[in-house]
GUVEX-137365 format. One line per 4 residues: number of its first residue (from 0); for each residue x negated, y, z negated of C-alpha. Coordinates in nm, 2 decimals. Example, Ala and Ser with C-alpha at 12.3 -4.5 7.8 and 13.67 -1.06 7.14 Angstrom:
BEGIN
0 = -1.23/-0.45/-0.78  -1.37/-0.11/-0.71 .
//
This chain:
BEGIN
0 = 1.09/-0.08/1.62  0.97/-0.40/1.46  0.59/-0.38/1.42  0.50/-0.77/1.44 .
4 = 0.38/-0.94/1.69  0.34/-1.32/1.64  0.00/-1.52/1.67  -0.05/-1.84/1.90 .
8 = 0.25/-2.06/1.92  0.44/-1.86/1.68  0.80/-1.71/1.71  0.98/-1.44/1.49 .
12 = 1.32/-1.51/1.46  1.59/-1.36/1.27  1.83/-1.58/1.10  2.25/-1.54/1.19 .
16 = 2.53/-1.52/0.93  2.74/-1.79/0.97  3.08/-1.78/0.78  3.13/-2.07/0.66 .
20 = 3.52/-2.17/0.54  3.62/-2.47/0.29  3.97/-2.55/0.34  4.09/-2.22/0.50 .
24 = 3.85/-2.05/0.22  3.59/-1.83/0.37  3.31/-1.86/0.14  3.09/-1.54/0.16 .
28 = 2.70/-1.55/0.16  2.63/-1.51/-0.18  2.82/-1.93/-0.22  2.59/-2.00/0.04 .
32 = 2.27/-2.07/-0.08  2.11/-2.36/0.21  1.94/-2.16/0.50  2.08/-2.08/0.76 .
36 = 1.92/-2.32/1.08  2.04/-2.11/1.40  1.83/-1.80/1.49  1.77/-1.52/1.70 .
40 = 1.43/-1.49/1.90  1.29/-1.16/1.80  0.93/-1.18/1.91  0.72/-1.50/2.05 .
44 = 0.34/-1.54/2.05  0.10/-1.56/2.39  0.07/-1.94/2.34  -0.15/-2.21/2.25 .
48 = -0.43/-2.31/2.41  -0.43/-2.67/2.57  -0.77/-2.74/2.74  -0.88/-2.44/2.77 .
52 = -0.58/-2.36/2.95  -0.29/-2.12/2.75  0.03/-2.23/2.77  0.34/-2.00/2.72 .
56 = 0.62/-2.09/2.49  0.94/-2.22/2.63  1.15/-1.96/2.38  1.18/-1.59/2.51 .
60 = 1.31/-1.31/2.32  1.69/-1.30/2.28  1.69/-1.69/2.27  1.93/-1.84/2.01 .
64 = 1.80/-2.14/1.87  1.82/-2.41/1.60  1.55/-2.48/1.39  1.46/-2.73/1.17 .
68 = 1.59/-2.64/0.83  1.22/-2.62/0.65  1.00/-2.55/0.90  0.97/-2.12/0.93 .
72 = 0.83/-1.95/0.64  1.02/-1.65/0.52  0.90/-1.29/0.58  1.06/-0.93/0.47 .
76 = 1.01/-0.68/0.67  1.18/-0.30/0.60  1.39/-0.48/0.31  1.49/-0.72/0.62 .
80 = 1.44/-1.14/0.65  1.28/-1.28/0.88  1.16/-1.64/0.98  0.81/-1.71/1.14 .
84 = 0.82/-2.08/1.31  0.61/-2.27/1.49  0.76/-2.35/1.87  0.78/-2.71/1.73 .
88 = 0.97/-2.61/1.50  1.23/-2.48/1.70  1.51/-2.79/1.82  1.67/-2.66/2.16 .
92 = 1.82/-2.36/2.28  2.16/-2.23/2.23  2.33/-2.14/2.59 .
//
């Protein structure tokens, strides 16, 4: 069980392998050296506080999302990545 449990308006996500094919070439991650910008939402914070008032995130855990590409820091975590964002960080929802 991941032991992290984001602050504020903050949201854990963990970042998903894309393969990613040049010309019917499928280039594995090691070519790939630009991060990834789709996520899964692993944890979310409370909030933020808006006059006096907290408001919850929009982002729920489960949630695939894009991100923008340098926004979230990058975390390790039991020799696994993670990306902590801020919710404005985080573009839209992936249905």
């Amino acid at each position: 069980m991941l032991k992290i449990k984001p602050l504020r308006d903050q949201v854990l996500l963990e970042p998903l392998k894309e393969e990613r094919k040049k010309g019917g070439i499928i280039l594995p991650d090691t070519v790939q050296k630009e991060r990834p910008e789709k996520a899964k939402v692993v944890a979310v914070g409370p909030g933020k506080y808006e006059d006096g008032k907290l408001v919850p995130l929009s982002v729920k855990k489960g949630d695939v999302v894009l991100f923008t590409k340098y926004g979230p820091n990058e975390i390790k975590v039991d020799d696994k990545e993670y990306l902590i964002a801020r919710e404005e960080d985080i573009l839209a929802i992936i249905d």
